[in-house]
Each structure stands twice: as structure tokens, then as C-alpha cells.
DOMARVEX-477974 format. One record per residue (C-alpha): residue in three letters; y, z negated, x. Coordinates in steps of 0.1 Angstrom, whole numbers, padded with zeros to 4 digits, always signed. Layout:
! DOMARVEX-477974
alaYZX;...
***
This chain:
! DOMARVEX-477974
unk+0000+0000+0000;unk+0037+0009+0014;unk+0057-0026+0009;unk+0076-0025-0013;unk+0065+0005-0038;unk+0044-0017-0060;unk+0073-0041-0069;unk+0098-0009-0070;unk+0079+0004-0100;unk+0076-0028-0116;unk+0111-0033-0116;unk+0120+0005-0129;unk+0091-0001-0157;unk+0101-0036-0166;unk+0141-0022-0171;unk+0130+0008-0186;unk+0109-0015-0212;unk+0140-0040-0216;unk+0124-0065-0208;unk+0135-0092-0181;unk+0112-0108-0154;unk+0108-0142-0178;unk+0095-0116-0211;unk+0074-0101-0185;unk+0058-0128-0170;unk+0056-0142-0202;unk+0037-0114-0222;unk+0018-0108-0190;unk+0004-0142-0184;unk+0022-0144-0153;unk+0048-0163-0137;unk+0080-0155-0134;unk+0078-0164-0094;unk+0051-0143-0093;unk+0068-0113-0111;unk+0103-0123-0087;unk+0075-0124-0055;unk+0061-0083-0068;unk+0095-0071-0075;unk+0105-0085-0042;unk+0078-0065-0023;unk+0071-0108-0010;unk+0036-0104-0023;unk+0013-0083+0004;unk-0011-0075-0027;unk-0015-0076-0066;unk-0046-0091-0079;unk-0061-0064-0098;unk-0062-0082-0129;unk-0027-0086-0126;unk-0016-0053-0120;unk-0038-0040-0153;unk-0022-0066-0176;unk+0013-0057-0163;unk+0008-0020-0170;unk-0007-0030-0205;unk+0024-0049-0209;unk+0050-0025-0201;unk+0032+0002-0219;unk+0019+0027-0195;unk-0008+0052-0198;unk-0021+0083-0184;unk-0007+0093-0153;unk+0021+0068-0152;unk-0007+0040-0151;unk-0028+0057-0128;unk+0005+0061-0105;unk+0011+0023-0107;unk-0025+0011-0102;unk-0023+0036-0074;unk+0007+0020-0062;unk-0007-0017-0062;unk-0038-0003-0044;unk-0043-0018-0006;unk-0038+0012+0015;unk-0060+0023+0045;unk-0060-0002+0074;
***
């Protein structure tokens, strides 16, 4: 994963969705440290079960959500 990608398309889905970082974490299960930590490219890797509710959250399917699951993906060594 680049640093910093993930938590850049959190951010642009999250404001796209009107939502802040406290409705996200909220609806998500999350909290809002951890949603602060994504967006701030501080967290070195998503839990997977993280990422998926966040993208069922903030609405994405089809090649949106398979560009932001992509995105929180650990990148080759």
C-alpha cells in the first residue's frame, strides 16, 4: 500500500457521503481515532474487516469498491 492512499479515499468518500469522521465511525463500528489514524495515512494497514464495513458504509460498489479495497491492500514488500 502507498501511505497515504488508503486514508485519501476515505476522506474524499466520507465528504462525498456527508458524513463527518464521528457518523463514520459511528455507522461503521469504528472509532473515531481510528477513522482520524486512516485518514491520516498514521495507520500502516486497515484490518480487512474494517475496510469492507467502511465501503458498505459509505456506499461503494463495483469498481469504486474494488479501487478502495485495492487501495487498503498491503502492497508487495
Amino acid at each position: 500500500m502507498i501511505p497515504g492512499v488508503f486514508g485519501e479515499s476515505v476522506r474524499a468518500f466520507r465528504q462525498r457521503s456527508g458524513l463527518t469522521q464521528e457518523e463514520l465511525a459511528a455507522r461503521a463500528g469504528v472509532s473515531v481515532r481510528s477513522i482520524r489514524d486512516i485518514e491520516a495515512g498514521r495507520t500502516g494497514r486497515a484490518r480487512p474487516g474494517t475496510v469492507r464495513l467502511l465501503a458498505e458504509v459509505l456506499g461503494l460498489a463495483g469498481t469504486e469498491r474494488e479501487e478502495f479495497l485495492a487501495a487498503a491492500a498491503p502492497g508487495p514488500a
